[in-house]
Kinemage of the C-alpha trace (Angstrom):
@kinemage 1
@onewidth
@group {chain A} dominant
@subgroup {mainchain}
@vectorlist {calphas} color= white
{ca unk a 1} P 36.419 111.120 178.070
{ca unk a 2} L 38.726 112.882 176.247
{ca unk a 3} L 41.673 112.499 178.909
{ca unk a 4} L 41.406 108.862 178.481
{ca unk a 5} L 41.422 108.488 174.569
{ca unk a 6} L 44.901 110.347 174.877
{ca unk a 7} L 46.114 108.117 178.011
{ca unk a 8} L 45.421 104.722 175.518
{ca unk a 9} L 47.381 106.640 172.393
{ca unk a 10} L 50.227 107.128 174.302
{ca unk a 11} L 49.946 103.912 175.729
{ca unk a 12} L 49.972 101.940 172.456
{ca unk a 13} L 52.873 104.102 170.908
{ca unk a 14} L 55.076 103.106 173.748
{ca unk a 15} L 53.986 99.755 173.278
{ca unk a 16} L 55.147 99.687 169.832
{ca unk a 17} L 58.552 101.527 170.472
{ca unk a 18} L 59.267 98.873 173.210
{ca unk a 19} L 59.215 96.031 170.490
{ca unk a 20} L 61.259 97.624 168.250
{ca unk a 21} L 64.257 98.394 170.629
{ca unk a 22} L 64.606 94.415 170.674
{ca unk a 23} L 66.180 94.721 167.670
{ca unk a 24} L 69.972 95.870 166.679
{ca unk a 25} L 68.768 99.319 166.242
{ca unk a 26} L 66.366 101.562 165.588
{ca unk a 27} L 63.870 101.560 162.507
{ca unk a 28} L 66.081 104.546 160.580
{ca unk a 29} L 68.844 101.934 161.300
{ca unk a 30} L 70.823 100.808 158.166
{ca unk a 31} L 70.364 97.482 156.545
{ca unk a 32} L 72.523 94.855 157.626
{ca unk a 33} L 75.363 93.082 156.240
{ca unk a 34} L 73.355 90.118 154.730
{ca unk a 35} L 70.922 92.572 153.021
{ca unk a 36} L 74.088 94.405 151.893
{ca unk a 37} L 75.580 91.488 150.675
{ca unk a 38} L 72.243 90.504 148.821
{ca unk a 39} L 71.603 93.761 147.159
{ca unk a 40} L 75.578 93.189 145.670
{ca unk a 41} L 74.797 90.283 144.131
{ca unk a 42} L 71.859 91.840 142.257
{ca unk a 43} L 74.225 94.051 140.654
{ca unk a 44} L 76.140 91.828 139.529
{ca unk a 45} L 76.395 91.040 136.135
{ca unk a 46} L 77.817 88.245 133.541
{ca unk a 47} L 79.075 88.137 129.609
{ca unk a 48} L 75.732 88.468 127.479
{ca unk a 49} L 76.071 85.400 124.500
{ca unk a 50} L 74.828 88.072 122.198
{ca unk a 51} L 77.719 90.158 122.231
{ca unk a 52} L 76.610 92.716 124.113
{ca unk a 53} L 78.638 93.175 127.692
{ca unk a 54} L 76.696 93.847 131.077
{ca unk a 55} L 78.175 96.282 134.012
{ca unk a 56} L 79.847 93.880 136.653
{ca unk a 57} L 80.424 95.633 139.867
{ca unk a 58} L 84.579 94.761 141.363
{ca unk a 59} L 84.973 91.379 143.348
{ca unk a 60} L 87.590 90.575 144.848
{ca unk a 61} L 86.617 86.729 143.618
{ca unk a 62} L 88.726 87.600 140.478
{ca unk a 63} L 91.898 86.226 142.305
{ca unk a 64} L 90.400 83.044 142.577
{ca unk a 65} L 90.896 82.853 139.027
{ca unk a 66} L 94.236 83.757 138.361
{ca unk a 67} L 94.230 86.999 137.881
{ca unk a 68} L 97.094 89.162 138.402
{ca unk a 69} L 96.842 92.849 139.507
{ca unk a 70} L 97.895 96.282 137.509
{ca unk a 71} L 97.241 99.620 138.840
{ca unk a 72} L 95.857 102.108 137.019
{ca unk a 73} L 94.340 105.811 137.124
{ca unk a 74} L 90.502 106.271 137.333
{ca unk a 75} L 89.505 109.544 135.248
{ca unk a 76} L 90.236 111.969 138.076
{ca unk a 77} L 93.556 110.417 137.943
{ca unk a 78} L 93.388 108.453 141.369
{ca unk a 79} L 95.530 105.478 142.089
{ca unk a 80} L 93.292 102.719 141.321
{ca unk a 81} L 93.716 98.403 140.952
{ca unk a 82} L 92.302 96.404 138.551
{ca unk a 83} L 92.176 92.813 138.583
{ca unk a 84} L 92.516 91.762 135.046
{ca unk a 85} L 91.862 87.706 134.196
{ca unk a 86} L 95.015 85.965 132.654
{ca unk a 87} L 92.856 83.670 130.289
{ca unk a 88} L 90.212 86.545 129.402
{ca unk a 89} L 90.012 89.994 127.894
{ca unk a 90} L 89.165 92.347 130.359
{ca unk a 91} L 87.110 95.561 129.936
{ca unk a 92} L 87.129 98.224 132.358
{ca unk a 93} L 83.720 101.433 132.550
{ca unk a 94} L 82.766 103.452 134.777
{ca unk a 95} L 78.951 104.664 135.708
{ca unk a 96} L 79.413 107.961 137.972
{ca unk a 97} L 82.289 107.511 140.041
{ca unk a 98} L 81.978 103.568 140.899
{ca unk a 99} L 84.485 101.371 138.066
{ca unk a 100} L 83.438 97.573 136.884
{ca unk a 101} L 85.168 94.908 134.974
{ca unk a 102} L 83.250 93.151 131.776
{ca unk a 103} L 85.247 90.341 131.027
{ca unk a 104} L 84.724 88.554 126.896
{ca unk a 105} L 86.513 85.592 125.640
{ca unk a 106} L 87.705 87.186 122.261
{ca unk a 107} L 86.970 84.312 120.251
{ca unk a 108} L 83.288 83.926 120.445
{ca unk a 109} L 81.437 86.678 118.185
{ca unk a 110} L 82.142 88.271 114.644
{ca unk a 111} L 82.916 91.807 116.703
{ca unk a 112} L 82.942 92.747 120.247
{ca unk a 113} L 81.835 95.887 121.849
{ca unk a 114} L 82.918 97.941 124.420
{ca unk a 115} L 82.041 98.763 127.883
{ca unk a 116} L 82.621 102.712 127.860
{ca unk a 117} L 82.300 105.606 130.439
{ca unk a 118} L 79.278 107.722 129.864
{ca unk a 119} L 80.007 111.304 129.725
{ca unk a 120} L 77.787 112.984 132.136
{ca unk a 121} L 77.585 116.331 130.799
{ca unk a 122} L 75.231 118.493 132.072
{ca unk a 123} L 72.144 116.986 132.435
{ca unk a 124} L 72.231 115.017 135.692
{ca unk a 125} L 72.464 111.467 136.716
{ca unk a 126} L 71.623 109.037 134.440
{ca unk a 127} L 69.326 106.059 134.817
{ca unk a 128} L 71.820 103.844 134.666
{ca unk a 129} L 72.981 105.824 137.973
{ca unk a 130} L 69.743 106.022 139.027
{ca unk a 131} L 67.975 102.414 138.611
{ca unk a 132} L 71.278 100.826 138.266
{ca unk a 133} L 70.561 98.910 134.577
{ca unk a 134} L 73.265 97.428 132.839
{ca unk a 135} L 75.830 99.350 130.377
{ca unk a 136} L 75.942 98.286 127.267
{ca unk a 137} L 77.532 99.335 124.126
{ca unk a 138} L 78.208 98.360 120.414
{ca unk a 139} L 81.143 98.943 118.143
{ca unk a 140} L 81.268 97.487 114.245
{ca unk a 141} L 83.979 97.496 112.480
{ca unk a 142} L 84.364 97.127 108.255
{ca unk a 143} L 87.558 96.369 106.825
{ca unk a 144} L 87.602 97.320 103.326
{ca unk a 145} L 88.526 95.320 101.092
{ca unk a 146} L 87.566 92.030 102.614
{ca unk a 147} L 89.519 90.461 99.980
{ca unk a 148} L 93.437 90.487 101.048
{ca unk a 149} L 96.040 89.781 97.915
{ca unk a 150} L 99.029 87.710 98.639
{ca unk a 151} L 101.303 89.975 96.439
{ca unk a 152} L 100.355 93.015 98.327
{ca unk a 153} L 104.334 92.776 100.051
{ca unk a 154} L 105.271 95.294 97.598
{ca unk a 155} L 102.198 97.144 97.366
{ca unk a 156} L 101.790 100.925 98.433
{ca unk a 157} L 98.030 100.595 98.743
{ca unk a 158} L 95.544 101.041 101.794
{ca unk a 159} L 93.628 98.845 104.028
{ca unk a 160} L 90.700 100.778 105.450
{ca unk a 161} L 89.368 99.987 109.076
{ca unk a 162} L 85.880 102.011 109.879
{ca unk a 163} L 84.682 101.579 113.186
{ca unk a 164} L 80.879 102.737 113.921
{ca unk a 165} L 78.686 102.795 116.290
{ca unk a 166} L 77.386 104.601 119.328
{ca unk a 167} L 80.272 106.599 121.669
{ca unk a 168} L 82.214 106.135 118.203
{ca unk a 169} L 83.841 108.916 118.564
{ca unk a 170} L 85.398 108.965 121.922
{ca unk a 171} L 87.696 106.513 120.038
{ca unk a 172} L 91.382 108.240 119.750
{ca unk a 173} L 91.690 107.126 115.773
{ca unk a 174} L 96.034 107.270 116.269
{ca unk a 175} L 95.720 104.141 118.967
{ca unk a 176} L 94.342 101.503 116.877
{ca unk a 177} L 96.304 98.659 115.689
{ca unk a 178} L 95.463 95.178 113.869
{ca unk a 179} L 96.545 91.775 115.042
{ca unk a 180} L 97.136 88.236 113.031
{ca unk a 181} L 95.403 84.880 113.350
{ca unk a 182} L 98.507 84.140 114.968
{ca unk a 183} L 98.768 87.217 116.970
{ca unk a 184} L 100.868 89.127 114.714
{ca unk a 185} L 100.115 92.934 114.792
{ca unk a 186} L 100.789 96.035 112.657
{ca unk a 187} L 100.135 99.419 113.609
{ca unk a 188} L 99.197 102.725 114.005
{ca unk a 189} L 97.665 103.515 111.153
{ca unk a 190} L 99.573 105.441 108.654
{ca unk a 191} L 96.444 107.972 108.067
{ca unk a 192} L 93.217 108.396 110.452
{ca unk a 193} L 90.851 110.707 111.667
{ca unk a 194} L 87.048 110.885 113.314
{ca unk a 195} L 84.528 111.285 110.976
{ca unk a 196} L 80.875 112.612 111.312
{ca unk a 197} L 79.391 108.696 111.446
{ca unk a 198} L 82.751 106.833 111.989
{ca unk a 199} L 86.124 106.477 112.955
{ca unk a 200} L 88.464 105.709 109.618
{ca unk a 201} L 92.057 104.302 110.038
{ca unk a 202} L 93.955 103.432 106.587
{ca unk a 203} L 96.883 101.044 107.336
{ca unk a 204} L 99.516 100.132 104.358
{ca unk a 205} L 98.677 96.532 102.442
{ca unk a 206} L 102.568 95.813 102.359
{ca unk a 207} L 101.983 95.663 106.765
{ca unk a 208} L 98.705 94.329 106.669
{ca unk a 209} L 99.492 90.937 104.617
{ca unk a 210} L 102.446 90.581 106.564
{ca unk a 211} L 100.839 89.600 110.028
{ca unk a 212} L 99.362 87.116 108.378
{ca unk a 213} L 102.341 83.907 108.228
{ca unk a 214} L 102.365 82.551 105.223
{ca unk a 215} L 98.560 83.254 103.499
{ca unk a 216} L 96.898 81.060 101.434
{ca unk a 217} L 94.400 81.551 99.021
{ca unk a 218} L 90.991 81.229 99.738
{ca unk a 219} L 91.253 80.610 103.045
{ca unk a 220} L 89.253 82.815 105.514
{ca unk a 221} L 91.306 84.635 107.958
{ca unk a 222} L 89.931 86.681 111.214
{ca unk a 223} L 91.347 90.169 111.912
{ca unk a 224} L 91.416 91.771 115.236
{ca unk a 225} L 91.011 95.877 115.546
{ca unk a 226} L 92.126 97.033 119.255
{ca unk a 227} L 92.680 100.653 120.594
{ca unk a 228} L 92.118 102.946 123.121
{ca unk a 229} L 89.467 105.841 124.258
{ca unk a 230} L 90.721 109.374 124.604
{ca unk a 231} L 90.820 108.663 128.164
{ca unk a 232} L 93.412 105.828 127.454
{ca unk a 233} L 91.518 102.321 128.310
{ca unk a 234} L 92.026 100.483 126.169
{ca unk a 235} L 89.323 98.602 123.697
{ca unk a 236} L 88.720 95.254 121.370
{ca unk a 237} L 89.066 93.281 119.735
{ca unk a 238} L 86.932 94.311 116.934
{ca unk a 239} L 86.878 91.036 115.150
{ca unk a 240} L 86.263 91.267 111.171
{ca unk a 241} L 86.362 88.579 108.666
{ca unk a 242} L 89.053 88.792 105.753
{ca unk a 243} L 89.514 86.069 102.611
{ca unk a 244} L 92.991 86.244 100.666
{ca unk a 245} L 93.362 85.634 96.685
{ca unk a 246} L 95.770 86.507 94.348
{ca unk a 247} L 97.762 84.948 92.309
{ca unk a 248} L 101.313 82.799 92.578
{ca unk a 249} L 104.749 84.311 91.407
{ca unk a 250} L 105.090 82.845 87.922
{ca unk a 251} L 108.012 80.429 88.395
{ca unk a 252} L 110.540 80.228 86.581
{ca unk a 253} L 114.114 82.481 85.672
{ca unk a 254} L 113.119 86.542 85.216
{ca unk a 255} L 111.734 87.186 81.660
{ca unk a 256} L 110.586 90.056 80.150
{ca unk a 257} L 108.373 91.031 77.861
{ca unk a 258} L 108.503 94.799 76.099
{ca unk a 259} L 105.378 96.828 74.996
{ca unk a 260} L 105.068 98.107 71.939
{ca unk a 261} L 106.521 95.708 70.374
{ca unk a 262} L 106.887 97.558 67.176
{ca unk a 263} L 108.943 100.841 67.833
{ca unk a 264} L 108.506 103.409 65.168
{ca unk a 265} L 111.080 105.352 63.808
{ca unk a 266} L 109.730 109.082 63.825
{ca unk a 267} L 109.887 108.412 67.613
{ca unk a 268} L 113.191 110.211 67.244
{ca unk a 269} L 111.832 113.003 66.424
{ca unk a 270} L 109.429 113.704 69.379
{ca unk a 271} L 110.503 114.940 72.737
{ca unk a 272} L 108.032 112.723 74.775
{ca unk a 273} L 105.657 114.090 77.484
{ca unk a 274} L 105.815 110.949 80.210
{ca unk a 275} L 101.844 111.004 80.218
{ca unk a 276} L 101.416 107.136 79.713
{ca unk a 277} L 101.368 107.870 75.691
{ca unk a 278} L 105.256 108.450 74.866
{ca unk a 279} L 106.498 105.351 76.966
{ca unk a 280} L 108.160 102.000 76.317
{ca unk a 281} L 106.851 99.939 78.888
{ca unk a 282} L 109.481 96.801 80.157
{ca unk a 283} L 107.440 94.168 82.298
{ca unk a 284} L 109.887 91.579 84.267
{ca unk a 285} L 108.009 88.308 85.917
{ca unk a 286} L 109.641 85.007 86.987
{ca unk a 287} L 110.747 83.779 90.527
{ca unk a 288} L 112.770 87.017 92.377
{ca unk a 289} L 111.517 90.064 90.614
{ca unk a 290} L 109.862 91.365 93.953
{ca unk a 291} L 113.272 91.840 94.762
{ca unk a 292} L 114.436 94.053 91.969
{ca unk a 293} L 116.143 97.178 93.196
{ca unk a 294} L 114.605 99.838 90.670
{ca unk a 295} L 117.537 102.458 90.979
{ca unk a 296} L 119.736 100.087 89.254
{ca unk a 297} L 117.689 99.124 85.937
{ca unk a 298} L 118.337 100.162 82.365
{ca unk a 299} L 118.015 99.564 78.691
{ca unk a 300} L 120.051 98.563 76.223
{ca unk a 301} L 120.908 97.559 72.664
{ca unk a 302} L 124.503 95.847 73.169
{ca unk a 303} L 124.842 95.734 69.338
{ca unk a 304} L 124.201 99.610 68.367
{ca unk a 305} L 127.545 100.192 70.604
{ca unk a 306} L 125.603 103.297 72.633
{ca unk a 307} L 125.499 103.656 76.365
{ca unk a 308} L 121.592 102.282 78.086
{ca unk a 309} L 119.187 104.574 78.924
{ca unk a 310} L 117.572 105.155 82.091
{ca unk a 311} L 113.832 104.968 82.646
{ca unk a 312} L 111.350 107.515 83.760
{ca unk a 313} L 111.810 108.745 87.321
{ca unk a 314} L 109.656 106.990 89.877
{ca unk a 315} L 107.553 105.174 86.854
{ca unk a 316} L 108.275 101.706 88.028
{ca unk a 317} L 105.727 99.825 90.093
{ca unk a 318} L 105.706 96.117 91.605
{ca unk a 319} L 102.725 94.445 90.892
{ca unk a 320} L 100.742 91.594 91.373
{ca unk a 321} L 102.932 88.916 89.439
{ca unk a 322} L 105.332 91.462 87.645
{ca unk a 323} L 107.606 94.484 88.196
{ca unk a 324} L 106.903 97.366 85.564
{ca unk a 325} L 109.130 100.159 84.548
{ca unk a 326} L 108.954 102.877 81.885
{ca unk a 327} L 110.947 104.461 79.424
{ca unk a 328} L 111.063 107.299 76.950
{ca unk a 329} L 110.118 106.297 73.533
{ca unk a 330} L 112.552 109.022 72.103
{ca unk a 331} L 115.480 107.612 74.108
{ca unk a 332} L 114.743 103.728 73.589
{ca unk a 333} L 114.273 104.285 69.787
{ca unk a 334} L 118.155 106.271 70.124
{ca unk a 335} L 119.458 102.987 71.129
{ca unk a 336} L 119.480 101.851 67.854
{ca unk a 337} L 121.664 103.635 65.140
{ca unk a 338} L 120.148 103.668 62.149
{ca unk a 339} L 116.977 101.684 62.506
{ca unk a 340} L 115.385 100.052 59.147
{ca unk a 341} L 111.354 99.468 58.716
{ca unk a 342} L 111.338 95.319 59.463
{ca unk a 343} L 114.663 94.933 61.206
{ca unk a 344} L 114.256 92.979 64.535
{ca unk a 345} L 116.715 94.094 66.935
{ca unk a 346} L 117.106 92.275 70.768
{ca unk a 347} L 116.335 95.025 73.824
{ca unk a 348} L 117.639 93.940 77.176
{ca unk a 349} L 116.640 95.535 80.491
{ca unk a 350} L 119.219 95.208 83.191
{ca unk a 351} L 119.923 95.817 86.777
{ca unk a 352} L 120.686 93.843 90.327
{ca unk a 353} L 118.315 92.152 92.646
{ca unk a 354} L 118.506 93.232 96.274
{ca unk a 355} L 121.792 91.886 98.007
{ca unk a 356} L 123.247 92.813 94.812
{ca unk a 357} L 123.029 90.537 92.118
{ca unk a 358} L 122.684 91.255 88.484
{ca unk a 359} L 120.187 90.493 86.136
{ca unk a 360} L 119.957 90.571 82.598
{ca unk a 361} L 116.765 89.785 80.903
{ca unk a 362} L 115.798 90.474 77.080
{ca unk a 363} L 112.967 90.460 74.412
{ca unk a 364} L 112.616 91.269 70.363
{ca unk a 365} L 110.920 94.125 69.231
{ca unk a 366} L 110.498 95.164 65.260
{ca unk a 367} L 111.146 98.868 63.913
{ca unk a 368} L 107.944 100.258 61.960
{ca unk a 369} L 106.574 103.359 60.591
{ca unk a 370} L 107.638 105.598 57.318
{ca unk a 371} L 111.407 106.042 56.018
{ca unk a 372} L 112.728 109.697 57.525
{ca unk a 373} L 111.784 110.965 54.042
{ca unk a 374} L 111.790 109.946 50.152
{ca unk a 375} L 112.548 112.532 47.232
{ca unk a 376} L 113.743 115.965 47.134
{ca unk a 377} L 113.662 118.708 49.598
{ca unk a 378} L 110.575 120.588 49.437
{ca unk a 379} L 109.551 123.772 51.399
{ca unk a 380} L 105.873 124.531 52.780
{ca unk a 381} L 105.038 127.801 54.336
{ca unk a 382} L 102.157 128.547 57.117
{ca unk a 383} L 100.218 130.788 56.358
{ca unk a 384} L 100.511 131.028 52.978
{ca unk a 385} L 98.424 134.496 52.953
{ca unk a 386} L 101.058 137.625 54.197
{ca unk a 387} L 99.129 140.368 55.557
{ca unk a 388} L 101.239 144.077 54.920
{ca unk a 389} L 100.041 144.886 58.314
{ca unk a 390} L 102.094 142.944 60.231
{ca unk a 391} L 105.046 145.640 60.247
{ca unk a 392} L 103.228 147.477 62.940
{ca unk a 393} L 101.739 144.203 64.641
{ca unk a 394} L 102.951 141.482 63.449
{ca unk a 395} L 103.810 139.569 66.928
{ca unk a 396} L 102.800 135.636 65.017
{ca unk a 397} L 104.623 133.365 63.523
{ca unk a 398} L 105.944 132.050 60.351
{ca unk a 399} L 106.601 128.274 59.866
{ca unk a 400} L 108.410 126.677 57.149
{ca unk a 401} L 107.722 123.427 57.393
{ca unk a 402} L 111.023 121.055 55.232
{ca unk a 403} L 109.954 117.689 53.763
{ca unk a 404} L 112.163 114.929 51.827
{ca unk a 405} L 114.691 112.672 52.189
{ca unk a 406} L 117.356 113.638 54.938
{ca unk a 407} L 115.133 116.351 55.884
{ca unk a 408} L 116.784 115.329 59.380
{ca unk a 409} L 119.890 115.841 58.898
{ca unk a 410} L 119.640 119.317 58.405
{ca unk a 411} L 122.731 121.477 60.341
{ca unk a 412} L 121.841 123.764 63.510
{ca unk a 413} L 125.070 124.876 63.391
{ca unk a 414} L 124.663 126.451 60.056
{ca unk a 415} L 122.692 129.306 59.432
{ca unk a 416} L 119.456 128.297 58.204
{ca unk a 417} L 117.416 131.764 56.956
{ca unk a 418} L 114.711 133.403 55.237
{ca unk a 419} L 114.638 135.818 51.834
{ca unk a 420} L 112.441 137.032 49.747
{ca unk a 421} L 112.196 139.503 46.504
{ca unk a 422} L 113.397 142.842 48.825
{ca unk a 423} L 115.272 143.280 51.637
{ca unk a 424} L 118.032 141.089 53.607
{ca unk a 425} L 117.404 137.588 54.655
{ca unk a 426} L 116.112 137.115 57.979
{ca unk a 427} L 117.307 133.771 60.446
{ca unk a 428} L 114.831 131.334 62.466
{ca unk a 429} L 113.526 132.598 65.824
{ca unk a 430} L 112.982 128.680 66.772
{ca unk a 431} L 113.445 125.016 65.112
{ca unk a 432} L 112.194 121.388 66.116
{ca unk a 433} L 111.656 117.846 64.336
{ca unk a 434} L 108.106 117.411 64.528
{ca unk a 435} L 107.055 113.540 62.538
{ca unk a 436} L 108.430 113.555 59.550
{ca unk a 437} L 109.317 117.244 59.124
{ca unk a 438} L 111.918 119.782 60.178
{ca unk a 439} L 110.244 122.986 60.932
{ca unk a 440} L 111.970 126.411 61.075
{ca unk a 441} L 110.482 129.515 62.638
{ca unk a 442} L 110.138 133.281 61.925
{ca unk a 443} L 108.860 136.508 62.829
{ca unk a 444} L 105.757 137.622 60.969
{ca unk a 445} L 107.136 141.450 61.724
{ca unk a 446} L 110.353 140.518 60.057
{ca unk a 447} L 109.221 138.153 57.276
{ca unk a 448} L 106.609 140.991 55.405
{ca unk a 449} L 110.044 143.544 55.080
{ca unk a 450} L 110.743 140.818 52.428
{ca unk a 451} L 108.204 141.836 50.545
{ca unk a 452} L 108.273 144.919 48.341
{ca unk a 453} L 106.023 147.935 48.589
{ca unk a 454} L 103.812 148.251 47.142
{ca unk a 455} L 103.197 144.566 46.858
{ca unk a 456} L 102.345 142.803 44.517
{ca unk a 457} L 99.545 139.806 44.528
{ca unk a 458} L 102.059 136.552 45.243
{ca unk a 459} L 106.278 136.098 46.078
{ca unk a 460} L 108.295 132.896 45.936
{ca unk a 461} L 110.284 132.573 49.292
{ca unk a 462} L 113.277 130.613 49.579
{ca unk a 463} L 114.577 129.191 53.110
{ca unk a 464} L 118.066 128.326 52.817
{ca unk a 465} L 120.355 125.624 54.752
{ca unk a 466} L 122.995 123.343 55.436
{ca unk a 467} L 122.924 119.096 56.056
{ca unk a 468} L 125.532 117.637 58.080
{ca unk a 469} L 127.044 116.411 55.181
{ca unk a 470} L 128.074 120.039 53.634
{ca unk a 471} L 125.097 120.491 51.057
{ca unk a 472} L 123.613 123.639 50.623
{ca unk a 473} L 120.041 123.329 49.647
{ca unk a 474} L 117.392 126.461 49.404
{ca unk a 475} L 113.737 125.398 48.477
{ca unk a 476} L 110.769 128.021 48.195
{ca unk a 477} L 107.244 128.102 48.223
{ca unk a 478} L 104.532 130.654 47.506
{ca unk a 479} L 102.351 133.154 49.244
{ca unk a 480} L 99.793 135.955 48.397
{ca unk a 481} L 99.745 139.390 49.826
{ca unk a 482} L 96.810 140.877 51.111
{ca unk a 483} L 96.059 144.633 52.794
{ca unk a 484} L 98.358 147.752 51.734
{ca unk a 485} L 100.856 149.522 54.179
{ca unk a 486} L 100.029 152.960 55.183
């Protein structure tokens, strides 16, 4: 019995090999080419309307449409072609070692992402290598500000691109460029880096505007942002929206308009400190002053009969409808000779327009403030209290502060000194105009030897000098004396 239960399994398993052999090969055979050629077209994928780009496995179909051919390197750096549509954008990634073309028509979506290689690290295929899926990948891009100034030829500003987004940071931030409406393109960026959440590039405004022909205001204009990967394919467009504003040119000749427009006379007496509170400003508009050459402007006063001045260094700055320089208030208030509280005197600013030609361009300010100083001489000493200590330690200062009519015309070249009731007079360690005062400086150590020992409770102290003019004048003022030598 049990001899012929094995006799009818063998039996039936030869049966069923015999059937099979009918076949092109055995059942461990591989599929066949019409299987093959099905399972390709499962994998193959098309442009998502979303924005989002599917993994499309190569075809050689892509010569059907025009396409011309440009070898490249695949990341081990073998000789590799590419078939890259004339009409389209065409986006090359890689899953494992197999690469795909994504082509995107750059003209249908706000921003278009990028088809990227997917590091494999160390943790083993993916599932895309696994199951196949589709690759897909998002970039946005911000371009701050949105709002684009027609006058920004002449500016030194920044336009910031940020790109974000997952794989972000495979970007190489040094490749990235911008392109025009018109195809028009600036770049690399003058300053950019890989941040923790995004890649920043800054481009200058003065570039930016300029691939833009002709900008109007108001009108919407879209921006491309294309670059490469570290691994060199290249990326984009990033498509962001900009608007331009801003104002015309003023038409018209050059003009120029001068602030303050009252300039006050003590000004003379101050040595200026450039910090935006000391300055004359001199604003030029009209049709042409973007082309001012800065190195050649001055000031003047053609009726005082003294040479210009020359502004600040590096204070000018173009602006939106206006170029704006700066000058010292001490040196534009030396212009005039002998200025009088309500004169009006004409200021010109001058200079030459690139290509060379001149300029000349004018306005009226007033002179203001007090007269350089009414009555007699008169003599005011800080501090007023001498302490007999200070010929051991007496490291201050004594000021003798001169008021009064001419006060500032007082001689440097004379001697201009200090005496008291006892020993010799003593000369100035330091002088300056400060407002409406000439002060003269001296050594607390060597002003108490003027006083007599033992003191007394209060001196007069003269200070003695010269004016231009030959006069000898010596006023004095009083001070107590406190604390005994040892």
């Amino acid at each position: 019995m049990k001899i012929r239960v094995i006799l009818l399994a063998c039996i039936f398993i030869l049966s069923f090999l015999s059937v099979n052999c009918n076949k092109d090969g055995t059942p461990f055979a591989p599929k066949t080419d019409v299987e093959e050629q099905k399972a390709d077209t499962a994998n193959t994928g098309s442009v998502a309307s979303t924005g989002s780009y599917s993994n499309v496995s190569r075809s050689a179909k892509s010569e059907e449409r025009g396409s011309y051919q440009r070898p490249k390197s695949d990341f081990k750096g073998k000789s590799r072609t590419s078939h890259v549509a004339s009409d389209d954008q065409v986006s090359e990634a890689s899953t494992g070692n197999e690469v795909s073309n994504a082509t995107f028509n750059s003209a249908t979506a706000n921003y278009n992402p990028k088809l990227k290689p997917k590091p494999r690290g160390n943790k083993g295929p993916s599932r895309d290598d696994e199951n196949n899926n589709e690759t897909t990948q998002d970039f946005r891009v911000r371009i701050q500000p949105f709002k684009w100034n027609i006058n920004w030829a002449n500016s030194m500003g920044l336009v910031t691109v940020r790109i974000s987004g997952e794989g972000f940071e495979e970007i190489d931030p040094d490749t990235l460029w911008l392109v025009g409406p018109e195809g028009a393109v600036t770049g690399p960026p003058s300053k950019a880096q890989v941040g923790p959440y995004s890649v920043v590039a800054k481009f200058l405004k003065s570039e930016a505007i300029g691939i833009i022909p002709e900008p109007q205001r108001g009108v919407p204009y879209d921006i491309q942002v294309m670059g490469q990967f570290n691994n060199g394919i290249e990326f984009g467009p990033l498509i962001a929206e900009i608007i331009v504003v801003g104002k015309k040119y003023l038409a018209g000749d050059l003009s120029l308009v001068i602030r303050p427009k009252k300039w006050n006379i003590a000004w003379g007496n101050d040595e200026g400190d450039n910090d935006g509170e000391n300055v004359v400003t001199a604003r030029i508009s009209g049709e042409g002053f973007q082309d001012i050459d800065p190195a050649t402007v001055q000031m003047a006063y053609p009726e005082g009969g003294l040479p210009p001045i020359s502004p600040i260094p590096d204070s000018y700055e173009f602006g939106g409808v206006s170029f704006v320089i700066k000058f010292n208030q001490s040196d534009a208030i030396g212009l005039i000779p002998d200025p009088k509280r309500g004169d009006p005197h004409v200021i010109h600013v001058t200079g030459n327009l690139s290509g060379g030609t001149p300029f000349d361009v004018w306005d009226t300010i007033t002179i203001s403030g007090k007269k350089s100083g009414e009555g007699l001489l008169t003599l005011e000493i800080k501090p007023n209290k001498w302490n007999m200590s200070w010929a051991d330690d007496g490291d201050g200062e004594v000021t003798a502060r001169i008021k009064g009519e001419d006060f500032d015309k007082i001689d440097l070249l004379q001697p201009i000194q200090m005496r008291g009731p006892a020993g010799t007079p003593i000369n100035t360690t330091g002088t300056e105009l400060a407002g409406f005062s000439f002060i003269a400086k001296f050594s607390q150590s060597q002003a108490i030897t003027l006083i007599p020992v033992p003191p007394e409770n209060e001196y007069e102290i003269f200070v003695s000098f010269y004016l231009t003019d030959g006069t000898f004048h010596e006023p004095s003022d009083w001070v107590s004396i406190k604390g005994k030598k040892k």
